[in-house]
C-alpha positions in Angstrom: -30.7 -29.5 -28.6 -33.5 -27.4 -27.6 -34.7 -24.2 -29.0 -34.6 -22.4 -25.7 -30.8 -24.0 -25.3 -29.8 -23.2 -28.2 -31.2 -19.5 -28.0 -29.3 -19.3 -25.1 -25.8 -20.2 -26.1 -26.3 -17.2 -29.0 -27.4 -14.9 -26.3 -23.9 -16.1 -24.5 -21.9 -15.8 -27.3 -18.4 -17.4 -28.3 -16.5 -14.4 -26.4 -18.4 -15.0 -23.5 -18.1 -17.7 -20.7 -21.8 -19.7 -19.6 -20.9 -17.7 -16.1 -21.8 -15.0 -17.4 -25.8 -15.4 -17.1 -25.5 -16.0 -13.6 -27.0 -13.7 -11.1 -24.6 -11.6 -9.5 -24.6 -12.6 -5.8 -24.3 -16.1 -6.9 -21.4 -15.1 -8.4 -19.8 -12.8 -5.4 -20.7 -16.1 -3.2 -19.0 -18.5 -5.7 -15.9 -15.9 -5.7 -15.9 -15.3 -1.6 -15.0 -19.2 -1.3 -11.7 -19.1 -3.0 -8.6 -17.5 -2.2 -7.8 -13.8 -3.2 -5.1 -14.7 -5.6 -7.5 -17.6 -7.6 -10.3 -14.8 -7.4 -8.0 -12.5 -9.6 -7.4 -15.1 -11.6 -11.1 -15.9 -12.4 -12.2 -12.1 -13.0 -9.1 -12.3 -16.4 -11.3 -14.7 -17.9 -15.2 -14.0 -16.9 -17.1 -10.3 -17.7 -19.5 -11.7 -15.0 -16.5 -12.5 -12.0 -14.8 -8.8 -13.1 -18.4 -7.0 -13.0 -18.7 -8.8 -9.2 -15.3 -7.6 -8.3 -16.3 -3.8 -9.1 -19.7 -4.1 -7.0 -20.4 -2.9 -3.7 -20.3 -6.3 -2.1 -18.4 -7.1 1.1 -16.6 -9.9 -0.3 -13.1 -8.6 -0.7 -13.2 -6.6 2.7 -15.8 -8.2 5.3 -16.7 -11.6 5.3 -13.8 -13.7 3.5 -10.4 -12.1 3.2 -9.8 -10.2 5.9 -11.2 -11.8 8.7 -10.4 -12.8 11.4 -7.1 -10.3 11.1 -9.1 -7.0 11.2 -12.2 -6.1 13.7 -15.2 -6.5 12.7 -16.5 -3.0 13.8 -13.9 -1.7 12.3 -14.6 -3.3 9.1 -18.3 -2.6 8.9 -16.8 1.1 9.6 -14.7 0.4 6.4 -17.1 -1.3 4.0 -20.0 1.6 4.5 -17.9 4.7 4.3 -15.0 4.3 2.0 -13.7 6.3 -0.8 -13.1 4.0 -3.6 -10.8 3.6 -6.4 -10.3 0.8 -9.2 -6.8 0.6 -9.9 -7.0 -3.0 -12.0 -9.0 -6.0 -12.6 -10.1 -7.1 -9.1 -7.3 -5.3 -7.1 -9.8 -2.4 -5.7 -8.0 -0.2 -3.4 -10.0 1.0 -0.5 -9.1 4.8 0.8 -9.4 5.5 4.3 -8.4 9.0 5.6 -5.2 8.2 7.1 -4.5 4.0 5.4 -5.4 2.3 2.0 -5.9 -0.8 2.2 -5.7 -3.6 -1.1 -4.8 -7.0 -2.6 -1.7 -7.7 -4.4 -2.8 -8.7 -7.4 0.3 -12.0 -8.4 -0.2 -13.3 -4.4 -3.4 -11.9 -3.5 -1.9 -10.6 -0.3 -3.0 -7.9 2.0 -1.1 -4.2 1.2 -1.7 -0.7 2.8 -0.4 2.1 2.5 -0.4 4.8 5.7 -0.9 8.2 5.2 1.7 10.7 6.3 -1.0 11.6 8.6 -0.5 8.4 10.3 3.1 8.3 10.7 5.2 10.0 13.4 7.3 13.1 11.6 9.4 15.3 14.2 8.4 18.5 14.3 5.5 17.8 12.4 2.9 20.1 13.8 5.3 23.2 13.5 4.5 25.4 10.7 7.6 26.7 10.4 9.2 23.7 9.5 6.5 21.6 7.7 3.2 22.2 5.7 0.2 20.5 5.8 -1.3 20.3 2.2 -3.6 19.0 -0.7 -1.9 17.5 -3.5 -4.5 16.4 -6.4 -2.0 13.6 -7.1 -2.2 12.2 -3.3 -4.2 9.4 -2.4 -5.2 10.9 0.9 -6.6 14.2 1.5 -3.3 16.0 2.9 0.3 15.5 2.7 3.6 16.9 4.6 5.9 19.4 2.9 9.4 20.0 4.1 9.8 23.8 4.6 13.3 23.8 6.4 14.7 21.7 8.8 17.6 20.1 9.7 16.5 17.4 12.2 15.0 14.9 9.9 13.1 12.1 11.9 10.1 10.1 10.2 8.8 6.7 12.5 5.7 4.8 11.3 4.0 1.8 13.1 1.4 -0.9 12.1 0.5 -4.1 13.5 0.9 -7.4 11.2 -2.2 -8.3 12.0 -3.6 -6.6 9.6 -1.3 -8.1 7.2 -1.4 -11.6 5.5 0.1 -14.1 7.9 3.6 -15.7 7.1 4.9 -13.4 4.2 8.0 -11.4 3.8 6.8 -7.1 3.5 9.0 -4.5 2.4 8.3 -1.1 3.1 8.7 1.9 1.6 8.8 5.4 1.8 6.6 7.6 -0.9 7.9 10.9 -1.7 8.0 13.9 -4.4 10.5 16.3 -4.6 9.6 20.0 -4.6 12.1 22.5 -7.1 13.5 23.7 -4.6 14.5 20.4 -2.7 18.0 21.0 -0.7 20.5 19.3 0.9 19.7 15.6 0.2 22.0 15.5 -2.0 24.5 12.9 -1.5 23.6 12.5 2.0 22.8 9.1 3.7 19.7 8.6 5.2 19.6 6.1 8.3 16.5 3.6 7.4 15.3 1.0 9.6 12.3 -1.7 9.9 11.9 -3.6 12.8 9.7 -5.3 15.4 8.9 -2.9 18.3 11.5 -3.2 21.5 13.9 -5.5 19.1 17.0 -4.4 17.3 15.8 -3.2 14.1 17.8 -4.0 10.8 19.0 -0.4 9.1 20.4 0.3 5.9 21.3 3.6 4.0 19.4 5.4 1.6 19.1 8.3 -0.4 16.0 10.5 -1.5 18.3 11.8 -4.7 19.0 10.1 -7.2 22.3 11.7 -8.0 24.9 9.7 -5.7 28.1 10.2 -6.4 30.4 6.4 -7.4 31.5 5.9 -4.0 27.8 5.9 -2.5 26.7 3.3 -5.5 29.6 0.4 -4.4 28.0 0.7 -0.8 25.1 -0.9 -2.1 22.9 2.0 -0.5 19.9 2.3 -1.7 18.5 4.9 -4.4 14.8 6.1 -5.3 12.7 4.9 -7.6 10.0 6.4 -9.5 6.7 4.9 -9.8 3.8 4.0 -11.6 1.4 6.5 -10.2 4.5 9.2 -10.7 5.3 9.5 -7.0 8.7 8.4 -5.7 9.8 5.1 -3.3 12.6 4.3 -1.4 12.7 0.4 0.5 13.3 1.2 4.1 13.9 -2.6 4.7 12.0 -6.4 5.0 9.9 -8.1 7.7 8.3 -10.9 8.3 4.4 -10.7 9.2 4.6 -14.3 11.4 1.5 -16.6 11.5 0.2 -15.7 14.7 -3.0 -13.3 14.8 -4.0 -13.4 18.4 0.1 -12.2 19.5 0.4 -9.4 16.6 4.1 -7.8 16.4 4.0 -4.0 15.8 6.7 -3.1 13.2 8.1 -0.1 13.2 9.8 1.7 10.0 11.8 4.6 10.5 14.1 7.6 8.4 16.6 9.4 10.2 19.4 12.2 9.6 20.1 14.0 12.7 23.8 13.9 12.9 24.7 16.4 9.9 22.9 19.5 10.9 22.2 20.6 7.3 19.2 22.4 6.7 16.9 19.9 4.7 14.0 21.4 2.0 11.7 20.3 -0.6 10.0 16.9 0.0 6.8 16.0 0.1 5.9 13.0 1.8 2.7 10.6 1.2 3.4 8.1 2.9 5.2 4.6 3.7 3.8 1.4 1.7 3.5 -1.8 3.3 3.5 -4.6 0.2 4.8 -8.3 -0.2 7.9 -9.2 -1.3 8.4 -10.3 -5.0 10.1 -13.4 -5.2 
């Protein structure tokens, strides 16, 4: 063994893997030739792969995994003005003002996440009935507060091209509750998800957790609290299909306009697009 050699596996060191020494666009090439789920995989067991994943490259959102789903204009758009957040080892989440956009970290499929601002709420743009405002815990700049209403309607749309191809979604909708919530209690929400112009599958669903014993044997389904301390509800399943160039629009939807009770106190984020867990 040489000196040089052997200098060089002390300058490695036992912890570290021979990876490591290589230059970093070497590395971010190496990584953009493998899938998304094999690149997370590869950053758990290499400083140098996990140091490429938190770069500025393009790898994770221009070249390799989301094309050709997304336009390119539209991703050169993305890549140079984003605002940024590392929420794991290789799962970067990119911000948009209305849509986050990121990689499930166990499949390596494509999430987002649009904003309240990019979802149809009825009688949204009337102040006396909704608020438009900053939350520091929000991932986008502003968020919708329920002042008083009693015709509840919230519709969101995306296309599944920008989702990975042949996998079952769920979506949901992300939520806080405000002191002063009213009138959900005990009160079943109409949710549905749904191809555009098709019948849509619906369910029921609450945004308090307090049902009464009836409401639980009915299956319907309850909130959650999350990771990031916001609230979810699943509005429903879809299928994203496996064919890019004839995208299906899905639409997700929450409705209670039958009941006529005033309705206060939510605060809405926005409605999650992520895979199924199997």
């Amino acid at each position: 063994m040489s000196e040089n050699h052997g200098k060089r596996r002390r300058e490695i060191g036992s912890d570290s893997s021979p990876f490591d020494s290589f230059p970093e666009d070497c590395i971010c090439k190496i990584v953009s030739c493998t899938s998304p789920r094999d690149a997370c995989v590869v950053a758990t067991v290499s400083k140098a792969f996990e140091s490429a994943a938190k770069s500025d490259v393009d790898m994770l959102y221009g070249r390799s995994f989301f094309r050709p789903s997304m336009n390119p204009l539209f991703l050169h758009r993305v890549i140079s003005h984003p605002r940024r957040s590392y929420t794991s080892r290789f799962a970067r989440t990119l911000f948009l003002s209305t849509m986050s956009f990121w990689l499930d970290k166990a499949s390596g499929k494509k999430c987002i996440m649009l904003s309240a601002m990019n979802i149809s709420i009825m009688w949204g743009d009337t102040p006396q009935y909704w608020e438009w405002i900053t939350f520091p815990e929000a991932r986008f700049k502003r968020v919708a507060k329920l002042l008083d209403l009693c015709w509840f309607e919230i519709r969101g749309r995306t296309k599944t091209r920008v989702l990975s191809p042949r996998t079952r979604y769920s979506a949901y909708i992300v939520f806080k509750k405000v002191n002063h919530c009213n009138s959900f209690e005990d009160v079943a929400i109409e949710a549905g998800v749904g191809v555009v112009g098709n019948e849509a599958s619906t369910r029921f669903i609450y945004f308090d957790a307090r049902v009464d014993g009836l409401s639980l044997r009915r299956r319907r389904r309850r909130p959650h609290e999350r990771r990031d301390g916001w609230m979810e509800i699943e509005l429903g399943e879809f299928f994203s299909g496996g064919d890019i160039m004839n995208s299906d629009e899905i639409e997700m939807s929450a409705l209670e306009t039958k009941l006529g009770h005033w309705k206060s106190g939510l605060i809405i984020q926005g409605i999650e697009i992520r895979p199924v867990r199997t």
